[in-house]
Structure formats: structure tokens, C-alpha cells
N, C-alpha and C positions, 0 to 999 in steps of 0.2 A: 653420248647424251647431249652435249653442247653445238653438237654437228644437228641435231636433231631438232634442236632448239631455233637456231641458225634457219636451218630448212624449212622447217613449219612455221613457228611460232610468230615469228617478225615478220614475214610477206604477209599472213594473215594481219597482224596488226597495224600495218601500213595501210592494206586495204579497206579495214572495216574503220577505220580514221582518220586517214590521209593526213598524219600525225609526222613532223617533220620537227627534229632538234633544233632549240631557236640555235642559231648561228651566228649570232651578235653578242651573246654573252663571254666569247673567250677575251673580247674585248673589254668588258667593263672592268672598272675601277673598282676594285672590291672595298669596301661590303656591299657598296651599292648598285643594285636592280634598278633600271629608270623605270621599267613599268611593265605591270603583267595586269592579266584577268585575271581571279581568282575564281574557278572553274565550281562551281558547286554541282551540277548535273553533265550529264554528257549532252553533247550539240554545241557547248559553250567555247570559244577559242580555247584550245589546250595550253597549258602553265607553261608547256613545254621544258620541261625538267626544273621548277623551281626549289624543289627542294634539294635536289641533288648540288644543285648549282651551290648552296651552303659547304657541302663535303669537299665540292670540286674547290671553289674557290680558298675554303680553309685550307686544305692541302698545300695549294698552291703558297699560301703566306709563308706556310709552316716552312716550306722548303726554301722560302728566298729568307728565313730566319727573322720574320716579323712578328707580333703578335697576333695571334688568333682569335682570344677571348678579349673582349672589349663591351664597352656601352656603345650603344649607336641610337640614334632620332629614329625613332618607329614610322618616322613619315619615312623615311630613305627605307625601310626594311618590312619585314613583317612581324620583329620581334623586337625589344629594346637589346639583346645581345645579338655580336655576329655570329655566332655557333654555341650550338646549346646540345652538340655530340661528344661524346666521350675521344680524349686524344689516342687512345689507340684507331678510332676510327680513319682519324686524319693522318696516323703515318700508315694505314692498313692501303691508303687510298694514294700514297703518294705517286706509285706509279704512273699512274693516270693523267699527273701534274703536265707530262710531255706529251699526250695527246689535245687537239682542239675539243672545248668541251661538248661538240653533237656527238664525239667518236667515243668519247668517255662516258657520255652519258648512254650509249647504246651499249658499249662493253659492260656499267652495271647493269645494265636491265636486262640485258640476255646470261649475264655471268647470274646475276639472280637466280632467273628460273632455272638455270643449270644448277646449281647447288643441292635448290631443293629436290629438283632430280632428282640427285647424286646422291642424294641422304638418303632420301627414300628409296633409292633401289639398291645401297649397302643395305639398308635397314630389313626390307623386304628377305634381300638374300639371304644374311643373318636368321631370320628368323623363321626361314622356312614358309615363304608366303610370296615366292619370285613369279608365282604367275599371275600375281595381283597388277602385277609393273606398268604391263598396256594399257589398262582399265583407268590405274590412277595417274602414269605418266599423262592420259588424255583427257584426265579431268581437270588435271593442273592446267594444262596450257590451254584449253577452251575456258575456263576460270579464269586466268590472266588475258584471256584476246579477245575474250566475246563478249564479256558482262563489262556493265558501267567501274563496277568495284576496281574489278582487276586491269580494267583502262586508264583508271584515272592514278592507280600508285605507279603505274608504267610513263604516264606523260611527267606528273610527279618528279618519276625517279626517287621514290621512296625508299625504306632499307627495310622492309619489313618482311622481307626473302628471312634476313639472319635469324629474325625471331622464332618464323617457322621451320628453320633448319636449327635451330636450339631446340624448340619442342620435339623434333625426331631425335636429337642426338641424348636429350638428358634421362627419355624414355628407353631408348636403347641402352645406354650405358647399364641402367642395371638390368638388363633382359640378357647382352648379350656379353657380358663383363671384359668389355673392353677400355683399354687404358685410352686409345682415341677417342670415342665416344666423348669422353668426359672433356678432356682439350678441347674437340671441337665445341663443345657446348657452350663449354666457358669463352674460347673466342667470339664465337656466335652472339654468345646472348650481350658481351661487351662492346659489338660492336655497334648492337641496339639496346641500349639498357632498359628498357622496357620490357624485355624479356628476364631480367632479372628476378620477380616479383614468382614469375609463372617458376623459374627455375628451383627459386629460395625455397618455394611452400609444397613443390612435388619434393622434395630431396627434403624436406622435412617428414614426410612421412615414407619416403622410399626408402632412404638411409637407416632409420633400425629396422625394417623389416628383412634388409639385406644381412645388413651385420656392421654394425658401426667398427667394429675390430679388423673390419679386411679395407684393408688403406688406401682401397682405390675410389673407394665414395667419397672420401677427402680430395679426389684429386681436383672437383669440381668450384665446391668451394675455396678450396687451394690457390686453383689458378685463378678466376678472379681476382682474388688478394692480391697474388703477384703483380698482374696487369694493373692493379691501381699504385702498389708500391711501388713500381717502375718507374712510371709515367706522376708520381707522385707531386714533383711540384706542376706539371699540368692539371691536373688534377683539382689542385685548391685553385687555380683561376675557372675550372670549370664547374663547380657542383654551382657560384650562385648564377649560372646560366642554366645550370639545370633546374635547380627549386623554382626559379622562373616561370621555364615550361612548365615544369609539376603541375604549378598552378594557376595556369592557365586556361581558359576555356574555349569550346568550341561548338558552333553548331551546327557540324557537320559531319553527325556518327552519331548512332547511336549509344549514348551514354548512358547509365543506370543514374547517374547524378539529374538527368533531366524529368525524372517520373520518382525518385527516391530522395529523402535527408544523402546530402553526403557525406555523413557519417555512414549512417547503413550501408551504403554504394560502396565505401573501403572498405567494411566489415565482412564482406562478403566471402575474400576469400579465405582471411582466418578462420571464418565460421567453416566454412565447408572441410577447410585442412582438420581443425578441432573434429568435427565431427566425424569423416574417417577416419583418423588417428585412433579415436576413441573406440569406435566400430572394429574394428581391426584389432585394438588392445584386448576388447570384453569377448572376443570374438577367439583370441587364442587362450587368452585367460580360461574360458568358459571349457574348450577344449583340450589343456592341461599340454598346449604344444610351443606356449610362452617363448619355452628354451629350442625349437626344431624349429634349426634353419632352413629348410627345406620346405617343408609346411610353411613359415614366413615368407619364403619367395614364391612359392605358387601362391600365394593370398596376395601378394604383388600382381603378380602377372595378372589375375582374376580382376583386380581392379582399373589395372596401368590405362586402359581406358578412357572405359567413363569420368576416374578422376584427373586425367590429364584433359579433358575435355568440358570439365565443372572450370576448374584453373585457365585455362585458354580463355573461355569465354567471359570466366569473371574479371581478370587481373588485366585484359584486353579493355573491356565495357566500364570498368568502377570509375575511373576516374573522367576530370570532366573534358581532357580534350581526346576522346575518342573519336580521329575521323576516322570515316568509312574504310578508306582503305588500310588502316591498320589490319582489319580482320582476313586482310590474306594471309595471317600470320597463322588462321585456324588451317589453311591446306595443310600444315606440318602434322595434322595430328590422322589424314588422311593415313598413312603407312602405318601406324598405333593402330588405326582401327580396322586396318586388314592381317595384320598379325593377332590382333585378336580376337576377331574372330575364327582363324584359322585353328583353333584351339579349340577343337570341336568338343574335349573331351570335358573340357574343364566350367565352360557356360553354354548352358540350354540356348541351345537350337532356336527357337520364340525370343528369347534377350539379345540374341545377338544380331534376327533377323530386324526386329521394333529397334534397337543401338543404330542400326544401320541404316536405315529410310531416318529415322529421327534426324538424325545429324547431317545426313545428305538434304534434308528441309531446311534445316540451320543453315545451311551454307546457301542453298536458294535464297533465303532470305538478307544474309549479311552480303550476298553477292550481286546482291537488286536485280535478280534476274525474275522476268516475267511470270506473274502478276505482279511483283512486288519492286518494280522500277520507282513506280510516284508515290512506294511506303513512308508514310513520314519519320522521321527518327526517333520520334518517344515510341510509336508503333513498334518500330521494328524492336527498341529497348525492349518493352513487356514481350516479345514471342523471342528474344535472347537470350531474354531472366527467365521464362519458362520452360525453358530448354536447357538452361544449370542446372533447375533445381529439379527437372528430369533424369539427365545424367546424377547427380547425385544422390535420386536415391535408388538408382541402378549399384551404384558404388557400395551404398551402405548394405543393399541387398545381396552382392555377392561377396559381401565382407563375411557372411556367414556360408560355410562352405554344407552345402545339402548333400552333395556325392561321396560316396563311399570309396574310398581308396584313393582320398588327394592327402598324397604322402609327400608327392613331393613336382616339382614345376612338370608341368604338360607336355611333353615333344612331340606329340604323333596329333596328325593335323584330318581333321574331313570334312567334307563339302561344307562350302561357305556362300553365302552371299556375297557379291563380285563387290570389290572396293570403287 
């Protein structure tokens, strides 16, 4: 997959941007950048890895045994902290410390899309849905090489690869009850904490549906905990870089905080968790299957979906610094929604066909591909918000099970619409 990556992905993107790693920053003096553009549209000089250049350069402190986390002059930076990433990040990255930073910043950017790759076609395999792999392996890397979206987290050097490889792996984990699955998630989503939020409120409603008694749903939130207890006194120098960011803003993503209170805009994803939750409780309640596990994990699988894609899009959008290219973090939920549709037996044919054009529109739109390149970002917000609140009530609609004889999770698969 990385050879494949390697082969296509990057001649194409050198071509269609003529995008070239600045080559002056393994020299600077950290923290400080003498000067960049800050790239808002594509045509505009490329950042050339400025974000990455924070990981690179963190690393590199961590390893000569300096501090990492500090105050700095926002004239010298683009934030009042020099890093505002979780410390597993920066020993996850230390490798990298002995390359110059254009080589390091091309080994994450192609190790990126390889990941998610990689996740999606374990994921695929697992799940009985490996002939989806060409269809969406090609969607991913024309999504990363050909749209503004997926241009600009690549010049960037964003980390938002983890995110959407946390969204395939926490979805998997209880599909395919793997003890990896769940590691990887919890590395993943630590390496971008922002995946957090999407992890916490799926496994709040995944977790008693599975079986809070079988010990490997813990191992998720498990290992998080670890990785913070470890890394612990890092840790208290980094949350007030984090709360920082938290609350920060930005005007360049579409954010639910730019069209809503934001109050409402964070409310969003509790409300939607409550109301699965809820849907799914009166729903086995009602059918007297409370206690049949089995029956609970097909009423999973019937939803892993839609509501992993209410979550993507909400816990992505609520807050107020959503740039743009965060939303490559929704490819991850691409391989979700071709294993589920592959479950021919379990969701009507019509739900799965409207699931599938709907969300492949979703991604036209957060992808700024044509018509929707000069969409502005409160726009693009309302046709984001209305596409959660689509997905969810696909969610709460097959929270109620209408087929006869779903006794227990779905394995036999028939024609699907192509992921």
C-alpha cells in the first residue's frame, strides 16, 4: 500500500502544485518561523509544511532534552505556545528528528495516506467487504491530490491522517473484536486529540451495546489513560497549550460556532449521543431483548454508520477553530460505510443506496471540489449541519429493527453500491 502511495499519489501531487518542502527550515532556530503566507485558497504560495514544522521541531527539543512547552510572542509564531500537541506525539515523531525537515515532512505525508490505507483495507478485510478496496483506496488518494481540501493538510503537513484512522479503528474494534483495533485507536486518536471527543461519545453508546462485562471495550479507554499517566508530568505542561487552542478561533472551516450560539455548536454531539442511546434503549426495551447480546450487537452494526458519521461530522464542525482541512478526518469513516452497506440483509436496499450518494455529497462539499471550490464557510456549515442531522435520523430509524429474524449480527453480504 505505501509503494502504491509512493507510485501514484506524490508524482501526482507534485504535478498538480508544483509544491516543493521549504528547505530552509531545518535551519531555523526554534520556535521561531521568520515568515510564511498563510495560505487560505489554493493558487496562494504553499505553507510549505508549517504545521508539521511544530512536530518536527518539538521533537527535535525533546531529543536535545529542552523544553518543549513554553510561552512565545505570537509575533514570532502563530500561537502564544510553541506546541499545543499531546507529548506522545513528539516522542511518536522522534525518529524523524535525523532526517532534514522536506524528507520528514514527505515521510509524514505519504506515511499518512498509507495508514489510512492500511486501516481501511484491514478494516475492509475483516469485515467481508475487500472488494470495496480499489473503489475507495482511489477515492482517498484523488481526495488527498486533487481537491483544495486535501492539498492544503498535505502542504500543511497536518495530522489529521490519525483522526481518520481512529474513526476506522474504534468502529472496527467492536465489529470485529479485536484487541488491536482498540490500541490502535487509542494511539491514533492520542496522537491527534481531537479525535478524542468522536472516540469518547461512539464508545459511549457502543460499549453497553456490546457488553460492558467483556474487557476488551475497556481496553480503549484503558489505554488513553495510560498514555496520559506515562507521559504525565508532560502532560501538566501541556493541557494549558491545549485549552489555548481549544479556544481559539478560526476563519477558515467551516464551523457550526459561525451560523449557531456556541453553546448549541458543543451541544450537538451530546444531543445526538442522548438520542441514540435513548433510541436503541426504548427500542430493545420495547422488544424485551434488553438482556440478548446478540440482538444488541446487530442493533450496533445497523447503526455503526450513520452514527459514526452524525460524530465525525459534529465533533469535527462544533468547535470554533475548524479549518478546512481537518475534514480529511471524514475519509476514515469511508470503509464504515462500505461494510455497511455490504450487509444487505440487515438495511433496506433505498437506506443504504440515499446513505451512500448523501455522504459521497458531504465529502464533495468539505472537499471544495467543483461547484463548491468559492463555497463560503458559513455555507458550507448549514449543508454540514444538514447532512448530521440526516445521518441521524437514519440512525434513530434503524434503531428500530422492522426485519424478521435479526437475532443476531449480519454475516452474509449482497450487492452493494460501490464505496
Amino acid at each position: 500500500m505505501a509503494v502504491a502511495v509512493v507510485a501514484v499519489a506524490y508524482p501526482l501531487f507534485l504535478h498538480y502544485t508544483g509544491f516543493e518542502p521549504a528547505r530552509d527550515f531545518a535551519g531555523l532556530t526554534y520556535p521561531r518561523l521568520k515568515g510564511y503566507l498563510l495560505r487560505q485558497t489554493p493558487g496562494q504560495r504553499p505553507n510549505h509544511g508549517v504545521d508539521f514544522s511544530q512536530i518536527h521541531l518539538s521533537a527535535r527539543h525533546l531529543r536535545a532534552d529542552k523544553p518543549v512547552y513554553f510561552k512565545v510572542k505570537r509575533m514570532k509564531w502563530r500561537r502564544e505556545w510553541s506546541s499545543t500537541y499531546h507529548p506522545l506525539a513528539h516522542w511518536f515523531y522522534l525518529p524523524t528528528v535525523r532526517l532534514p525537515f522536506p524528507d520528514a515532512l514527505v515521510v509524514h505525508n505519504l506515511g499518512g495516506i498509507a495508514l489510512v490505507l492500511l486501516c481501511a483495507a484491514l478494516a475492509l478485510w475483516r469485515g467481508g467487504a475487500l472488494d470495496a478496496l480499489p473503489s475507495l483506496g482511489g477515492a482517498v488518494l484523488v481526495a488527498m491530490v486533487l481537491t483544495p481540501t486535501g492539498l492544503l493538510h498535505l502542504e500543511r503537513g497536518q495530522m489529521d491522517f490519525y483522526v481518520a484512522a481512529s474513526f476506522v479503528c474504534v468502529v472496527a474494534m467492536f465489529e470485529r473484536r479485536m484487541v488491536g483495533w482498540a490500541l490502535a485507536a487509542a494511539l491514533f486518536s492520542t496522537l491527534k486529540v481531537s479525535a478524542w471527543s468522536f472516540v469518547g461519545f461512539y464508545w459511549m453508546v457502543a460499549a453497553p451495546l456490546w457488553g460492558l462485562r467483556d474487557w476488551r471495550v475497556w481496553l480503549v479507554p484503558g489505554a488513553i489513560l495510560l498514555a496520559n499517566l506515562v507521559f504525565l508530568s508532560e502532560v501538566r505542561e501541556w493541557l494549558p497549550a491545549f485549552l489555548y487552542v481549544a479556544e481559539n478561533r478560526s476563519d477558515a472551516g467551516p464551523s457550526f460556532t459561525k451560523i449557531l450560539p456556541k453553546l448549541a455548536a458543543y451541544a450537538m454531539p451530546f444531543i445526538s449521543t442522548l438520542a441514540v442511546a435513548a433510541a436503541a434503549f426504548v427500542s430493545l426495551r420495547r422488544s424485551g431483548r434488553l438482556s440478548d447480546v446478540a440482538f444488541r450487537r446487530a442493533l450496533l452494526e445497523r447503526i455503526s454508520f450513520p452514527f459514526a458519521a452524525v460524530l465525525g461530522i459534529q465533533t469535527i464542525c462544533a468547535t470554533p477553530v475548524t479549518h478546512d482541512y481537518r475534514l480529511v478526518a471524514l475519509l476514515g469513516l469511508l470503509p464504515v460505510l462500505a461494510i455497511w452497506c455490504a450487509r444487505g440483509e440487515s438495511i433496506p436496499a433505498w437506506l443504504r443506496y440515499a446513505a451512500s450518494l448523501g455522504y459521497a455529497l458531504l465529502l464533495v462539499v468539505a472537499f471544495r471540489v467543483r461547484p463548491f471550490l468559492e463555497i463560503s464557510y458559513e455555507n458550507a456549515a448549514w449543508l454540514m449541519l444538514a447532512g448530521a442531522w440526516a445521518l441521524l435520523a437514519v440512525a434513530l430509524y434503524l434503531a428500530f429493527p422492522r426485519e424478521r429474524g435479526l437475532a443476531g449480527p449480519v454475516r452474509s453480504a449482497s450487492p452493494s453500491p460501490s464505496a
